[in-house]
C-alpha positions, 0 to 999 in steps of 0.5 A: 478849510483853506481851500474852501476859503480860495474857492469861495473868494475867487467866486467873490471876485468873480461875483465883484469883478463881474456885477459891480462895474455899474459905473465904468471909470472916465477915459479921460483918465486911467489906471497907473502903477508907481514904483519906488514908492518907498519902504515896501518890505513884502513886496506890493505893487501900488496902482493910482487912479488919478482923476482929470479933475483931481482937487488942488489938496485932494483926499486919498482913499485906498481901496484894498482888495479881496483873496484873490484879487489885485489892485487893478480888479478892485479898480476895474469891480467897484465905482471907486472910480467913477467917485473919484471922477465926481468928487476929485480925489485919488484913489490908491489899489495896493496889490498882494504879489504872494501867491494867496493874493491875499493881504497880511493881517496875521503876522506880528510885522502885520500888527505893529506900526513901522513893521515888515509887512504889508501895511508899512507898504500901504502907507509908503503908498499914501505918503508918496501921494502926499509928496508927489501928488500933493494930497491932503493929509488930512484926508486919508481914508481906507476901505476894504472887502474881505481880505481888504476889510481886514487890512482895513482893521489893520491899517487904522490899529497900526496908523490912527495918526495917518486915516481919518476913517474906514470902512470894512466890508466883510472882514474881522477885528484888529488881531483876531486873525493873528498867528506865530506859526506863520500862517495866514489863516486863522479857522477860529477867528473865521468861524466867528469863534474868537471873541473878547471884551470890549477892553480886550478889543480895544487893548490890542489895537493900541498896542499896535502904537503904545504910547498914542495919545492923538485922536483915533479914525472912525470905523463903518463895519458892513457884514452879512448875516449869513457869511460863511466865509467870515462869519457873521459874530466877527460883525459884533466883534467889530463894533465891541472893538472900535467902539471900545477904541473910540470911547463910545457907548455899546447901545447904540445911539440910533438905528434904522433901516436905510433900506431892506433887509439891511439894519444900522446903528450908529454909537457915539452919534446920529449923524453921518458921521457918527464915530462907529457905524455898522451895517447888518444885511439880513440874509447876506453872504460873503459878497455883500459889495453892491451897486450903490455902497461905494457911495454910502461908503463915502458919505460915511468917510466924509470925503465927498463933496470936496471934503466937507462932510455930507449929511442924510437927507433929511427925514421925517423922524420915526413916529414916537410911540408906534409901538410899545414893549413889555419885557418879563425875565426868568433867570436861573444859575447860567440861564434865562427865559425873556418874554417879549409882548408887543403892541402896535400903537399906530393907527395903521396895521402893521404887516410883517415886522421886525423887532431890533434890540441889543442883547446885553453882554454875556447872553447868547440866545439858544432857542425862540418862540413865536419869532425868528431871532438873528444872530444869537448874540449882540445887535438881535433881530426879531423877525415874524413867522408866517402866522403872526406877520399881522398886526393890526392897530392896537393889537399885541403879539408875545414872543420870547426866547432862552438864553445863556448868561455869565452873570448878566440878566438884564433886559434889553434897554431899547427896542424899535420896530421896523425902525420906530423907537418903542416905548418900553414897559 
């Protein structure tokens, strides 16, 4: 399993280094190392890009790398750079030394504040911008791929006095990696087969700081339906996780699609930035990194525009009553059968659909008809086949599937239908 997991994130890096350099960073500055940054107990290296037109108080953004990767990959790979250039802020790489080349998100001294491990180190690296580059420390944000979107877990459990924010890109919740054996590989945790309540979630990340009364950093979690690497339950978990952290609602607040295949909702807020934000990509695998995301990324930190939070463009809001949704649940000991009928109640045909809800706790999808669901639990997406893609004006459709429950039968609150709310009967 390990070495399956080596295999496919030197392809990620591969894939990162070679596909995401679309924004080459300035000439008229580069890439640094500091040493003696201070306490380092497991031995990082610290890498700085400095911009020429770095702001009096600059924001500092750590950007932690994949398996396999360095700092200097995750500089010369992503537009973090280029950003950086644009908006004045620094941007710190921490780079692993161990031969894994992958971060500690497993150990004990990895899950504490003020441990012996590597997230101590990253925030050496943060309070040395702070006292030699005069950073703003309130303006510290983290993002991370893979092995980085776990540190990204890490650091805002251990430090939510320290981040404002983060962003995790393929990774898996606060302590779902953790061992005692000294390893660094968690097959459960990976395989997507850890899971807990939402209290369970959030009950390890203030361990991490017992005691903790001050506010907590806001979390974007992006994942791909089809990771095989980390897979894709570890995305629910997530949301159960930081949403439990910051004491917001499970049902999301909004959800849309800012583009295709890709499925957002927001808790705690509609704006920008919402407390919690997750990205679904239908269809996506391990390496979701992409052209454009690094400035999604920023828009969710807030750290663009010299600081001040940006907003989305405005839009026209979804039409009201597109659709309308009709549900029938047959339940039984530990299962049920749902029916779902909807109706276009636009004036337009609709063709090809997707139908997005929030599965309630405790129900996980064994089979469907008449639709395609993904995934089986949690944030679920129904899709269209191949004969009922059309749907004209007026016109109903009925899809439906069995499901598991510990208890909990109830049926979906919300629904919306290529991202337009629907009414619900």
């Amino acid at each position: 399993m390990k070495s399956r997991l080596v295999a496919a994130l030197f392809a990620l890096a591969l894939a990162v280094g070679g596909a995401l350099a679309l924004s080459p960073p300035s000439a008229a500055a580069a890439l640094t190392e500091v040493t003696n940054f201070g306490y380092n107990p497991s031995g990082l290296r610290m890498y700085e890009y400095v911009p020429a037109n770095v702001a009096q108080r600059p924001a500092v953004l750590v950007a932690v790398h994949y398996c396999t990767g360095s700092g200097p990959d995750m500089y010369s790979g992503t537009e973090y750079a280029s950003l950086a250039d644009r908006y004045g802020f620094i941007v710190v790489y921490p780079s692993v030394t161990r031969s894994s080349k992958c971060f500690d998100v497993s150990s004990p001294g990895a899950l504490t504040r003020n441990g012996n491990s590597d997230p101590a180190g990253i925030v050496s690296m943060v309070r040395w911008e702070q006292q030699n580059r005069g950073a703003d420390p309130d303006r510290v944000y983290v993002t991370g791929i893979s092995s980085g979107a776990m540190m990204t877990n890490v650091l805002l459990g251990d430090y939510p006095d320290v981040f404002k924010a983060g962003s995790a890109v393929a990774g898996v919740p606060f302590g779902c990696f953790a061992t005692t054996d000294g390893s660094e590989w968690n097959s459960a945790c990976a395989n997507g087969t850890v899971t807990k309540t939402p209290q369970q979630w959030g009950d390890l990340v203030r361990a991490a700081h017992p005691g903790y009364g001050g506010s907590r950093p806001r979390m974007q979690i992006w994942h791909g339906t089809n990771d095989d690497v980390l897979r894709y339950p570890n995305f629910g978990e997530q949301i159960k996780q930081w949403t439990n952290v910051l004491g917001v609602g499970q049902m999301p607040s909004s959800t849309d699609q800012p583009q295709a295949n890709w499925t957002r909702t927001r808790y705690g807020g509609t704006g920008t930035t919402a407390p919690v934000e997750a990205i679904s990509i239908q269809g996506g695998g391990h390496n979701i990194m992409a052209g454009g995301m690094a400035a999604r990324i920023l828009d969710f930190l807030g750290i663009t525009g010299g600081g001040t939070p940006p907003t989305d463009p405005p839009t026209d809001p979804p039409p009201s009553g597109a659709c309308r949704v009709g549900v029938t649940v047959n339940a039984w000991n530990t299962g049920l059968t749902e029916t779902i009928t909807i109706t276009n109640t636009g004036s337009s045909a609709v063709n090809g659909w997707s139908l997005a809800f929030t599965l309630p706790s405790g129900q996980t999808i064994t089979s469907g008809w008449n639709a395609a669901f993904s995934p089986a639990g949690g944030q679920v997406t129904a899709r269209n086949v191949s004969y009922n893609a059309s749907l004209a004006s007026g016109a109903s459709v009925s899809i439906g599937f069995q499901a598991t429950h510990n208890g909990n039968t109830a049926k979906p609150a919300s629904f919306t239908l290529n991202g337009a709310s629907c009414t619900v009967t």
